[in-house]
C-alpha positions in Angstrom: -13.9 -6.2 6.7 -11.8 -2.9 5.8 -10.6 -2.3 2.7 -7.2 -0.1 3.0 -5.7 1.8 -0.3 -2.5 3.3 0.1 -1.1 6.5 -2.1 1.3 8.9 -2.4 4.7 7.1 -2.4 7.6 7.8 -5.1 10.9 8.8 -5.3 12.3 12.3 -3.1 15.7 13.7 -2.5 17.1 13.9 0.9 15.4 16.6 3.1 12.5 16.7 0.8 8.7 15.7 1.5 5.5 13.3 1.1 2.5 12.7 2.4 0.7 9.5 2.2 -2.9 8.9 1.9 -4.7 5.7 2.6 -8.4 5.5 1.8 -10.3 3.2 3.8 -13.7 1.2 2.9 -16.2 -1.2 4.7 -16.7 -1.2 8.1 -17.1 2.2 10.2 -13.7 4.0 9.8 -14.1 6.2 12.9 -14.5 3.0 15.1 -10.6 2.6 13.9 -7.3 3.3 15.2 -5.1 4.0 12.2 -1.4 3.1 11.6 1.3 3.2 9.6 4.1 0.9 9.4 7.2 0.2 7.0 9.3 -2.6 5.6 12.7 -1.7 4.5 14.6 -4.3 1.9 15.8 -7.3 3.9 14.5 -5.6 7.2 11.3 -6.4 9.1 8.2 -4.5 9.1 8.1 -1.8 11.7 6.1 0.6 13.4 5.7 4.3 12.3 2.9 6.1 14.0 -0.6 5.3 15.0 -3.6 7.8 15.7 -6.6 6.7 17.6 -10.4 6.8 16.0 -10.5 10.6 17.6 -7.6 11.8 16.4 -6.9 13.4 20.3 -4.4 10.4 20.6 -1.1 9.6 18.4 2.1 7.8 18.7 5.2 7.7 17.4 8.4 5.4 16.5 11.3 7.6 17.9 13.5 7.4 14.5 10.3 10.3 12.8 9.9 12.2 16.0 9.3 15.6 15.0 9.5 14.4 11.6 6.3 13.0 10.9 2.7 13.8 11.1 -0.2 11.8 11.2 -3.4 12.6 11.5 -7.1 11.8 9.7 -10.4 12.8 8.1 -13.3 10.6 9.4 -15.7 12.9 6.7 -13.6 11.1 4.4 -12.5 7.9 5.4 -9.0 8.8 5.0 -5.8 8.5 7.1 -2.4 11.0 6.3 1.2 10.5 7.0 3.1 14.0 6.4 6.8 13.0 6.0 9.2 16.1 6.4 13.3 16.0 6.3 12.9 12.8 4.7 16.0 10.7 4.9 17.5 7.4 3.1 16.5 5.7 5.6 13.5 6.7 5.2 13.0 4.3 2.2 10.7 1.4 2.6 7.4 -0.1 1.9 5.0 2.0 3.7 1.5 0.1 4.9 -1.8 1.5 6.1 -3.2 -0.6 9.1 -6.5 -0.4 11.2 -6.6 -2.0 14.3 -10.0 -2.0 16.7 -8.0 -1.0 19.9 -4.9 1.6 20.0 -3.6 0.6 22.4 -2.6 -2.6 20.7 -1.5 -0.9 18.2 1.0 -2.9 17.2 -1.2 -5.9 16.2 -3.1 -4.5 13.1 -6.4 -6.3 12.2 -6.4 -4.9 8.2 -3.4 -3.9 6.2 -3.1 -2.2 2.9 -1.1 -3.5 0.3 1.8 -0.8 0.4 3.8 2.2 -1.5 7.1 2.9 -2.0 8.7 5.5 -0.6 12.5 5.8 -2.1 14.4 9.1 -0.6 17.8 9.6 -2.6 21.1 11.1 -1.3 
């Protein structure tokens, strides 16, 4: 079992920046891909970016390209999202997710329970 504990959401004007955190626990987080995905208000949950257990591998949903960074600390058990030039758009329900294989990424085996992210115009 993984434990997943998101931070780091809130409320940003247009063009600002975040960066989520999400703290895992339990089973060996290096043996983890890492994702995260968001749910917009009457939208369905989609994928953001994913980085694999070495951090040599990542992936990313074309609408953050060049936007977005994620990357990870295996020393501590944690997983990043840097959001730059946020957008309205941008607002959603953000998840952590580990998943045993990256390259089926988008079928997470743990999810965290979420944080807002609300960018203003």
């Amino acid at each position: 079992q993984v434990q997943l504990v998101e931070s780091g959401g809130g409320l940003v004007q247009a063009g600002g920046s975040l960066r989520l955190s999400c703290a895992a626990s339990g089973r060996t987080f290096s043996n983890y891909a890492m994702g995260w995905f968001r749910q917009a208000p009457g939208k369905e949950r989609e994928f953001v970016a994913v980085i694999g257990w070495s951090a040599l591998a990542t992936n990313y949903a074309d609408s953050v390209k060049g936007r977005f960074t994620i990357y990870r600390d295996n020393t501590k058990n944690t997983v990043y999202l840097q959001m730059n030039s946020l957008k309205p758009e941008d607002t959603a329900l953000y998840y952590c997710a580990a998943m045993r294989d990256y390259r089926n990424y988008q079928f997470p085996n743990y999810w965290g329970q979420g944080t807002q992210v609300t960018v203003s115009s």
